[in-house]
C-alpha positions in Angstrom: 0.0 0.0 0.0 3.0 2.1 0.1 2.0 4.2 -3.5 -1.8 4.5 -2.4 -0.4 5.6 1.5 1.6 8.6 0.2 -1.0 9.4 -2.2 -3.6 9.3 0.4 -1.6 11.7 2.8 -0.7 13.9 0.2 -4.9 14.6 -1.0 -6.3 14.3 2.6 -3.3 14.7 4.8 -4.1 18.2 6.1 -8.2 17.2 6.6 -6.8 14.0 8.6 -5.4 16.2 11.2 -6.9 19.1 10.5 -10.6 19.6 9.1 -11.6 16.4 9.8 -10.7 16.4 13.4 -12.8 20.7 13.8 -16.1 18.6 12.0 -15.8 15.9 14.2 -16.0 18.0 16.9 -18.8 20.0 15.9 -20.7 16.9 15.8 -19.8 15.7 19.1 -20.2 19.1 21.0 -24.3 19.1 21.2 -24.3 15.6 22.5 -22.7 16.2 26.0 -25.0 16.9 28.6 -24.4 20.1 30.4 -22.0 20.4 32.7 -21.1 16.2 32.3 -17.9 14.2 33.7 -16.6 12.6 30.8 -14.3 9.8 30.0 -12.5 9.7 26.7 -11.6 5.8 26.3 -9.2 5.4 23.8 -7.9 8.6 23.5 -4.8 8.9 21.9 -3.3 12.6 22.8 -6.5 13.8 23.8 -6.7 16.5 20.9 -10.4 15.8 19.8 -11.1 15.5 23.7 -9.0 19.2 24.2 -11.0 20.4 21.2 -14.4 20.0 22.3 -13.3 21.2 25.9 -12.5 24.6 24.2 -16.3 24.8 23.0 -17.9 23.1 25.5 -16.3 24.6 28.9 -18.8 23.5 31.1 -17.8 19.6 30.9 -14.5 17.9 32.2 -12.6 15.5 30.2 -10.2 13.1 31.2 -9.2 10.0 29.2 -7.7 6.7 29.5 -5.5 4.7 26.8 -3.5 1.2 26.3 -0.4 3.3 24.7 -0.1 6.9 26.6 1.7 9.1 24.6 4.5 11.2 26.3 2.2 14.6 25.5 -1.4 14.8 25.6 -3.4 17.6 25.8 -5.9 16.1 28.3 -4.7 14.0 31.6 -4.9 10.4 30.3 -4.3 7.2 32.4 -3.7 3.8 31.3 -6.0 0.5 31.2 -5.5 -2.6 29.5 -8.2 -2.4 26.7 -10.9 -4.2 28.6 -11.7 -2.8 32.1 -12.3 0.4 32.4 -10.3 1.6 35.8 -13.0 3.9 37.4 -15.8 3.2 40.1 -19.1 2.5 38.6 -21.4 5.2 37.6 -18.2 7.8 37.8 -18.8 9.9 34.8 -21.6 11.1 33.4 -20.9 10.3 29.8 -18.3 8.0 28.1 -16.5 8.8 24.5 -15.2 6.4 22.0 -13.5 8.3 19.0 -12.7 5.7 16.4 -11.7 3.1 18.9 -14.0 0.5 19.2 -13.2 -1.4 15.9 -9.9 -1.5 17.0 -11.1 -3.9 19.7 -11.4 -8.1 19.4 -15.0 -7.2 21.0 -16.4 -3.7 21.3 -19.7 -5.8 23.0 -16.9 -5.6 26.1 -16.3 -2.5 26.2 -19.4 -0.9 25.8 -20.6 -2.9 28.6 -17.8 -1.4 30.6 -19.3 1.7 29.8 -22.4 1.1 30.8 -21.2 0.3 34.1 -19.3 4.0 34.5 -21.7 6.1 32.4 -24.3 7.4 34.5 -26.0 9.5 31.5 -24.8 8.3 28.0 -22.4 7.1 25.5 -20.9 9.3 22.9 -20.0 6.9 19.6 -18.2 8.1 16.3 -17.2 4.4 14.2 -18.2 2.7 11.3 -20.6 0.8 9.9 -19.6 -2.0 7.1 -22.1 -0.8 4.3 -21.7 -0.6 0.7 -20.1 -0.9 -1.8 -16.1 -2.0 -0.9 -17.2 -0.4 2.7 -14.5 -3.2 4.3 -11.5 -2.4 2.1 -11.8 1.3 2.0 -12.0 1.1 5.4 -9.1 -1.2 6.3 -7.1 0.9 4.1 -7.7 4.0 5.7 -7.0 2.4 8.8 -3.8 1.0 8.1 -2.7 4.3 6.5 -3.9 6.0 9.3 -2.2 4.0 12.4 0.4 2.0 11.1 3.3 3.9 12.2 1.5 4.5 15.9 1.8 0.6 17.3 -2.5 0.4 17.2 -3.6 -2.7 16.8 -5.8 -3.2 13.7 -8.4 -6.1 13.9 -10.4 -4.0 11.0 -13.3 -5.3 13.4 -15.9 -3.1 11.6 -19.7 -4.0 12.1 -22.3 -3.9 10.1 -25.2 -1.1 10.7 -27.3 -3.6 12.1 -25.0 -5.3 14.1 -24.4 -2.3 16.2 -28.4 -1.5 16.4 -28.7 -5.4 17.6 -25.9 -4.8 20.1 -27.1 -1.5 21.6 -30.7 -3.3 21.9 -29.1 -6.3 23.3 -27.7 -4.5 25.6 -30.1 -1.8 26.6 -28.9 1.2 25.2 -31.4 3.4 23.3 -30.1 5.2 20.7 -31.0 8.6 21.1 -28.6 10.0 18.3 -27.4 8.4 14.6 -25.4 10.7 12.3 -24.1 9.3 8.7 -23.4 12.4 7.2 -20.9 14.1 8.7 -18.8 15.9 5.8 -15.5 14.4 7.4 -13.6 14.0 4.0 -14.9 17.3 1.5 -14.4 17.3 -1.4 -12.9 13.6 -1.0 -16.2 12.7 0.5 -17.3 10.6 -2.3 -14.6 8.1 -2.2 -13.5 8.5 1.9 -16.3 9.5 3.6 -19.8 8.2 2.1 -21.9 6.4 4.7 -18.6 4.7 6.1 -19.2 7.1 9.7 -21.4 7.6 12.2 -21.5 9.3 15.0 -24.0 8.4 17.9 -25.6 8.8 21.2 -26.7 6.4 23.4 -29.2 6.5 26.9 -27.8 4.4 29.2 -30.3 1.6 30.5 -33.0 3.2 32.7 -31.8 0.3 35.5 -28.6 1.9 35.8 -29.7 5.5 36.1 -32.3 4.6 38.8 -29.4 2.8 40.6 -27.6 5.7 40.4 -30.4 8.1 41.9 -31.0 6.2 44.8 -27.0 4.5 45.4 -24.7 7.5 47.5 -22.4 9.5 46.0 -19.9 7.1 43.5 -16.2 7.8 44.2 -14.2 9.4 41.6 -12.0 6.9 40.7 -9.9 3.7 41.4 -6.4 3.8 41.9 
C-alpha cells in the first residue's frame, strides 16, 4: 500500500489532522449533557477530547488509553483495553473516537461503559455498508495507524449489528449521524456512509441505581 499511503496523505493529509478532526468535533459538541464528567476511552493525545473542551467549557474530560503518549493535551491514564479503571457510575458520559473497531470485542467495552456512564455514550465508528465499505475502510485504517503501534483487527460492524448490540444491551439510541462531511471534497470516495457518530441512553436500570446508590467515588487507583 505504500503508493496508495503517500497518495492518500498527500490529497487528505491536512483534513486528517486538521478539518476532519474541527467537524468531528462540531458533531460531538451538542451531544454532551451540560456540565457532564466525561471519559474519553481510547484517546490517543486527547486533541479531539481538548477540542471540544475549548467549546464546550462547562464539561470535564479526562481519558484513558493502552499506549499513553508522552504529550497529551488532556490527563490520560492507562488501562488494559478491557476494564475500564474507574468506580461504577463515575462519569456522566463515556466517548469512543474511532476506537471500538480497533477492539477483538467492542460488545466488552461498551458494557464497561455502561457500568461507569451514568447519562450516555458518545459513539463516532463505522458501519460496514456498501459498496467495498471493508476495504476502504481497512485501508484507511492502516494508513492511518500503522506507524503508531494500534492494533488493527479492522473489526468493523455492520449497521445492524451495532443496532442489535445496543438493543441487546439496553442502550437506546437517542442520536445516529451518517453524514458528517468528514472528507470534502474527498467525500465521495472517503467518507460516504462509512461514519457515524452516535448517542446512546444508558439503561433506565442503571440510572435509577444511580439516583438512589450514595455519591460514587471518583476513581480507582
Amino acid at each position: 500500500m505504500g503508493f496508495l499511503g503517500n497518495l492518500y496523505h498527500r490529497l487528505i493529509g491536512k483534513q486528517v489532522f486538521g478539518r476532519r478532526v474541527q467537524v468531528l468535533c462540531d458533531h460531538i459538541v451538542p451531544l454532551l449533557p451540560a456540565n457532564a464528567r466525561v471519559l474519553d476511552v481510547g484517546c490517543g493525545n486527547g486533541l479531539v477530547a481538548h477540542l471540544v473542551r475549548e467549546k464546550r467549557p462547562d464539561v470535564e474530560i479526562q481519558g484513558i488509553d493502552v499506549l499513553v503518549q508522552d504529550k497529551t493535551y488532556i490527563p490520560v491514564v492507562p488501562y488494559d483495553g478491557k476494564t475500564i479503571p474507574h468506580a461504577d457510575a463515575s462519569f456522566d458520559a463515556v466517548m469512543f473516537v474511532d476506537v471500538l473497531h480497533h477492539t477483538d470485542d467492542a460488545e466488552v467495552l461498551l458494557k464497561e461503559a455502561i457500568r461507569v456512564a451514568r447519562r450516555a455514550i458518545i459513539i463516532k465508528d463505522h458501519p460496514r455498508n456498501g459498496l467495498l465499505a471493508g476495504p476502504t475502510l481497512r485501508f484507511m485504517d492502516w494508513v492511518a495507524n500503522r506507524h503508531y503501534g494500534i492494533a488493527l483487527p479492522y473489526n468493523y460492524w455492520p449497521r445492524d449489528k451495532w443496532f442489535a448490540t445496543f438493543a441487546t444491551l439496553g442502550l437506546t439510541v437517542e442520536t445516529w449521524k451518517t453524514k458528517l462531511g468528514l472528507y470534502k471534497p474527498l467525500g465521495w470516495l472517503f467518507g460516504r456512509r462509512l461514519h457515524f457518530v452516535d448517542k446512546l441512553e444508558v439503561p433506565q436500570r442503571t440510572r435509577n441505581a444511580v439516583e438512589t446508590a450514595p455519591q460514587p467515588v471518583a476513581s480507582v487507583a
